[in-house]
Legacy VTK file of the C-alpha trace (Angstrom):
# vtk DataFile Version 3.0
C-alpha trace
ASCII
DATASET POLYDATA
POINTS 333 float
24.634 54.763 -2.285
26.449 51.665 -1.040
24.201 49.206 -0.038
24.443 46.635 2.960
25.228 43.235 0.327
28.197 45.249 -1.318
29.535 45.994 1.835
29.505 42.627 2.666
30.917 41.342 -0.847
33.951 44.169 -0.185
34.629 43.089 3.408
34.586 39.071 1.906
36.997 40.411 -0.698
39.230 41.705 1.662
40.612 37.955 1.824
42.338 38.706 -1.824
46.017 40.464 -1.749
46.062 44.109 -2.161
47.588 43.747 -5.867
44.738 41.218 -6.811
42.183 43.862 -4.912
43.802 46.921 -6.777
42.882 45.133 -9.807
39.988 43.309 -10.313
37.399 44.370 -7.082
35.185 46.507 -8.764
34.913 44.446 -11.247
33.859 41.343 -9.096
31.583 43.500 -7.432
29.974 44.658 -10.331
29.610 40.738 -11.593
28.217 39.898 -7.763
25.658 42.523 -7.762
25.024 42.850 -11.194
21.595 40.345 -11.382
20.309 40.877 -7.832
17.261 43.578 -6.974
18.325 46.797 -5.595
15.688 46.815 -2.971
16.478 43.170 -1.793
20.549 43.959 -1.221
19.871 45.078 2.336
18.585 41.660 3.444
20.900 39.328 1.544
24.666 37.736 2.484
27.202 36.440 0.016
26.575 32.840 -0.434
28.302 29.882 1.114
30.115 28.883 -2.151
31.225 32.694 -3.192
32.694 32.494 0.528
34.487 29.306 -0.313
35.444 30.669 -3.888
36.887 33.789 -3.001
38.928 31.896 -0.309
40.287 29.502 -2.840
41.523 32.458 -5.032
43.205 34.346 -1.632
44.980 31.351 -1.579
45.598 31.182 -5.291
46.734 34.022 -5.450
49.113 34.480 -2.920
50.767 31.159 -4.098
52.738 32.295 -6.978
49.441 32.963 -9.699
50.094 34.770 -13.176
50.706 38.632 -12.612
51.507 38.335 -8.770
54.378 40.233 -7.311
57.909 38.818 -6.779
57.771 37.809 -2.957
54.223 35.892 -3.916
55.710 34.360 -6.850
58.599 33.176 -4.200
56.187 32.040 -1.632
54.651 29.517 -4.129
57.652 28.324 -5.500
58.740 27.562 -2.062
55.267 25.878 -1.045
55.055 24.111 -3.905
58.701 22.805 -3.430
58.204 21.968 0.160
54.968 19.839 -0.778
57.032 17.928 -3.461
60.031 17.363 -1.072
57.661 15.635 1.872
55.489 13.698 -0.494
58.837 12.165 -1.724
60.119 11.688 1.939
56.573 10.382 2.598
56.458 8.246 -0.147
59.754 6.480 -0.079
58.729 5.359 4.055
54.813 4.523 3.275
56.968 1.784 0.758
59.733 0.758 2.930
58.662 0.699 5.906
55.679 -2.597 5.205
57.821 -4.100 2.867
60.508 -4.322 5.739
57.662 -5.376 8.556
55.985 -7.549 6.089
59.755 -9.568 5.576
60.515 -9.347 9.139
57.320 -11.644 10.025
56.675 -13.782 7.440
60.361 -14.732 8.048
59.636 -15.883 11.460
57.960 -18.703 11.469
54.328 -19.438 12.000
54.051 -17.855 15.108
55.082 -14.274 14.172
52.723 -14.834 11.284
50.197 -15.535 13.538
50.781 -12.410 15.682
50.838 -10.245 12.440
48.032 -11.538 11.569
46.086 -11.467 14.795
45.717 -7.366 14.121
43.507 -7.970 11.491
41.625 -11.031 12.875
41.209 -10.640 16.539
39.928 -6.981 17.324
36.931 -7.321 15.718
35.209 -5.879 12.277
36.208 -1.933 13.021
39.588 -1.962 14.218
40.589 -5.106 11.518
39.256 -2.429 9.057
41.444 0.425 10.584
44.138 -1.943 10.652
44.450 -2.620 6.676
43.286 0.918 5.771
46.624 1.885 8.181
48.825 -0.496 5.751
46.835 0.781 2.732
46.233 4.486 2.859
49.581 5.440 3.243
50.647 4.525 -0.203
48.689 7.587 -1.265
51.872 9.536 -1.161
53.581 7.328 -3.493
50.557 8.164 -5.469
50.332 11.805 -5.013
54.435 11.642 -5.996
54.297 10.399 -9.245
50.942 11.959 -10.247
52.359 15.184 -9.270
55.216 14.783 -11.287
53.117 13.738 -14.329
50.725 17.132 -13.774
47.531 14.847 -12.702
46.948 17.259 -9.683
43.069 16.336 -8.528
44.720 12.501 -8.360
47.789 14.368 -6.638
45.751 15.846 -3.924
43.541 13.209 -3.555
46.228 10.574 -3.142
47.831 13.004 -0.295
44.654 13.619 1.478
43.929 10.132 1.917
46.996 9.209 2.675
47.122 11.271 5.667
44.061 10.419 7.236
45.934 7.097 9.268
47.940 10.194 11.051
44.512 10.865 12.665
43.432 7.431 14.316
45.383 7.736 17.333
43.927 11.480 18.187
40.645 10.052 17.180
40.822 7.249 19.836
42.168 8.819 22.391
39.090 11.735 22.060
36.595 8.749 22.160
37.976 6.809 25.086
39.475 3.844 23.511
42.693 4.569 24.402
44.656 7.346 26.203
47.889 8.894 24.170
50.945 8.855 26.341
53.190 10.887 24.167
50.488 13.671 22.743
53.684 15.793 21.566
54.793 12.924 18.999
51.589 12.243 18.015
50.183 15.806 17.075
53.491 16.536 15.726
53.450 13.200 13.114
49.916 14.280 11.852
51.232 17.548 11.386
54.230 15.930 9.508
51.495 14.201 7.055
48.590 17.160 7.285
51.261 19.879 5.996
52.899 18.756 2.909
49.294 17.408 2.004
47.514 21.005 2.278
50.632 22.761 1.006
50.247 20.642 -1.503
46.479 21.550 -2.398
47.026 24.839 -1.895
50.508 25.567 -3.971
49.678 23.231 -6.693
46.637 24.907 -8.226
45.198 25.110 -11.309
47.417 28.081 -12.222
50.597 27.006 -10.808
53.189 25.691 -13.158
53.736 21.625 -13.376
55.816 20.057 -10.640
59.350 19.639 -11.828
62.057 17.549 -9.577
65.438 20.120 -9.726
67.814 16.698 -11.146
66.823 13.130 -12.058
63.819 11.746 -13.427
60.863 10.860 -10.704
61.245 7.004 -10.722
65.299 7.138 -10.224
64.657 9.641 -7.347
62.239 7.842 -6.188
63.960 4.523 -6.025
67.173 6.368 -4.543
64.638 7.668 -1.613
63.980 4.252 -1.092
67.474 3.147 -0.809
68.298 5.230 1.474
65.383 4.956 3.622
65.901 1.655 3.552
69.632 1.140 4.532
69.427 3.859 7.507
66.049 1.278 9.187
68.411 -2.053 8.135
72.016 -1.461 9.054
71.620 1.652 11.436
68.403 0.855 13.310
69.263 2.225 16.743
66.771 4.823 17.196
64.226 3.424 14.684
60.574 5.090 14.989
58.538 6.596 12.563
60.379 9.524 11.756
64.066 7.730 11.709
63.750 6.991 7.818
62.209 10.353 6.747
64.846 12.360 8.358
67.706 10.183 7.444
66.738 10.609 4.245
66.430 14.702 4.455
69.809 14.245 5.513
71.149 13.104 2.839
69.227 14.884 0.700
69.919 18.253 2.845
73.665 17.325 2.180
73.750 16.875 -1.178
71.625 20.155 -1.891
74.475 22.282 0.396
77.329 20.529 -1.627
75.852 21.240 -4.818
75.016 24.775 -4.200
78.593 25.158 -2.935
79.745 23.878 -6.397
77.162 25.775 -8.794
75.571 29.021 -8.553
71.365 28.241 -8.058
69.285 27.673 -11.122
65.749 26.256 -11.314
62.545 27.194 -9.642
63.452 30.079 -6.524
63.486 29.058 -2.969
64.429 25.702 -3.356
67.009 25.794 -0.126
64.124 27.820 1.780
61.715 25.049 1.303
64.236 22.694 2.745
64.458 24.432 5.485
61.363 24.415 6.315
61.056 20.769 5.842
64.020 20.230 8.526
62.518 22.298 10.647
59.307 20.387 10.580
60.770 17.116 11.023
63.566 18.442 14.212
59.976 19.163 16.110
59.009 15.527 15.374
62.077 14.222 16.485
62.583 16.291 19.231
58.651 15.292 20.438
59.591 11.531 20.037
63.111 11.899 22.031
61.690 14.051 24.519
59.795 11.085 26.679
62.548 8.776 26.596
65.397 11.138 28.589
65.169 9.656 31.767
63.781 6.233 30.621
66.019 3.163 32.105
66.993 1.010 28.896
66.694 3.603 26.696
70.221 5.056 26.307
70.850 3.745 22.758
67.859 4.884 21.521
68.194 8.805 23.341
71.660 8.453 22.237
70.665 7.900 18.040
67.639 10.513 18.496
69.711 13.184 19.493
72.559 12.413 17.062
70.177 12.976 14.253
68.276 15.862 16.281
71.652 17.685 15.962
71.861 16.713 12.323
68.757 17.885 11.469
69.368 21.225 13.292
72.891 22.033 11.525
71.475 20.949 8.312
68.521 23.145 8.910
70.300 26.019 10.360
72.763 25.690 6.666
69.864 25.666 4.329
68.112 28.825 5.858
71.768 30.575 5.586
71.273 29.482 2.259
68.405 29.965 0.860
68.793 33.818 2.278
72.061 33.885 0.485
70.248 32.561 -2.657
66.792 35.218 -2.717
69.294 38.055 -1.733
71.323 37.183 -5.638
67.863 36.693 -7.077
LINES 1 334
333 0 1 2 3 4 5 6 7 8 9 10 11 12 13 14 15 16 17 18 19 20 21 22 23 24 25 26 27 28 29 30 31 32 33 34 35 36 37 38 39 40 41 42 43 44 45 46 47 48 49 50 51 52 53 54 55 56 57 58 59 60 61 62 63 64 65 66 67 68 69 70 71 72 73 74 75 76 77 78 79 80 81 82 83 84 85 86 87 88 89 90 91 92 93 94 95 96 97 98 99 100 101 102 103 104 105 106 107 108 109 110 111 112 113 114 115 116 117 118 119 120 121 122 123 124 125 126 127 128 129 130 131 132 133 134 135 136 137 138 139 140 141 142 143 144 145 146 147 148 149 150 151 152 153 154 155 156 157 158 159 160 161 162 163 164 165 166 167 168 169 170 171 172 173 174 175 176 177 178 179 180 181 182 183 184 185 186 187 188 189 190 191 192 193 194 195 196 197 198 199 200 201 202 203 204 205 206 207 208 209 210 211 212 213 214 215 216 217 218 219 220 221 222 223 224 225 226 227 228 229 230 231 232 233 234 235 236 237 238 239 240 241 242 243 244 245 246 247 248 249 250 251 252 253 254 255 256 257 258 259 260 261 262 263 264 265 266 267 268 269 270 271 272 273 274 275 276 277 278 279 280 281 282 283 284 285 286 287 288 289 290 291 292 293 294 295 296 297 298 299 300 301 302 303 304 305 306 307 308 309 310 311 312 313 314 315 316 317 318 319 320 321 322 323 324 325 326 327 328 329 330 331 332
């Protein structure tokens, strides 16, 4: 007779895959039930951390783990491909982007110094503390790159996790009356651009995934060359500069280069490689469509609408390419 606490244990199992379910339930079962009373099974629950461990194994196991069917396999690969593409975008702006504000005012003269450092100084204990973790934090991602890269995963995570907590602040101000957020679109969608590639990252880079493996180069060259580009597209072509100008120049490029050499070579490496592209266009054309969006009937702003759109169509060809692609590339598979 089935009592009410295995019940419970199967419907909490349900999380798993079917394959994963087909395989190993009864045997968890047995192992949940196995030390517990008979008599008492009717009035207990799964605990709070078998919840929380079953969960982490739906997700585990779904994400490419050993013995899990082809399109699971895929969808890790992908996830995990995605994560490593966005901390790299990620990383390459969290460097850039101070080193280029940090020039700009201490090249000023005293009184831009002053006003730079006025932010830290001026607003009191709290926000002076917000203000350097915003310049801080960030550099998590360069973190999270290269310990990815070097399989130090918990470091990985962490560094990613942190380093998207600054993408919170505004939401967190405006829901405590501080301040009220007149472009809500832009700023939801920029914490989703740093909350996603950190929880894909958690999730597809687990303790049974295989290490993280760039598809050419070595992780310092690509690294600097993220950089570069980054770098020349806020310098010589700053006419719609905002926070997601850099990024998604550089996913441009990069977006480019992976349609060129896929037109050249048949696909090798690690499966859905174009697919997770994709997806990371797609995520960044909703940023920059959020943070054009406001400015289309703003006086003074032509130059600005007229960049944001340029690379909104960009990303959207580019986008639209790599999903043709990456189709093209499962369907040989």
């Amino acid at each position: 007779m089935t009592t009410l606490l295995e019940t419970r244990y199967r419907t909490v199992l349900r999380l798993l895959p079917a394959y994963y379910r087909r395989e190993r339930e009864e045997e968890m079962v047995e192992t949940y039930l196995e030390d517990l009373d008979r008599d008492t099974q009717d009035q207990s629950r799964p605990t709070l951390g078998e919840v929380t461990s079953i969960a982490a194994l739906a997700v585990r196991s779904r994400l490419g783990a050993a013995g899990a069917p082809r399109r699971y396999v895929l969808l890790g690969s992908g996830a995990r491909l995605f994560a490593l593409a966005a901390v790299l975008l990620l990383a390459a702006s969290a460097v850039v982007e101070p080193v280029l504000r940090l020039t700009w005012f201490l090249t000023r003269g005293g009184a831009e110094r002053r006003l730079f450092l006025a932010d830290f100084t001026d607003h009191g204990l709290l926000a002076g503390a917000v203000a350097v973790a915003q310049w801080i934090l960030p550099l998590g991602w360069t973190v999270a790159y290269f310990a990815l890269l070097h399989d130090r995963r918990r470091l990985a995570r962490t560094g990613a996790l942190l380093a998207a907590v600054p993408s919170l602040w505004p939401l967190v101000r405006s829901l405590t009356g501080a301040t009220v957020v007149t472009e809500p679109a832009f700023v939801v969608t920029l914490a989703l651009l740093a909350w996603l590639p950190a929880l894909a990252l958690c999730a597809a880079h687990h303790r049974d995934a295989p290490p993280a493996r760039l598809p050419a180069g070595t992780p310092g060259l690509v690294f600097m060359a993220a950089c570069v580009v980054t770098g020349a597209s806020l310098v010589l072509v700053p006419i719609a500069d905002d926070l997601v100008w850099g990024p998604a120049n550089c996913f441009l490029a990069a977006a480019l280069g992976r349609l060129l050499w896929s037109a050249r070579r048949a696909p090798s490496g690690a499966p859905g490689g174009a697919l997770a592209l994709a997806a990371l266009g797609l995520l960044l054309l909703v940023v920059r469509v959020a943070a054009v969006y406001p400015w289309l009937h703003a006086p003074g702003a032509a130059a600005y609408i007229a960049g944001g759109l340029a690379q909104t169509a960009a990303l959207a060809l580019l986008t639209v390419l790599l999903g043709v692609v990456g189709v093209r590339e499962l369907a040989r598979s």
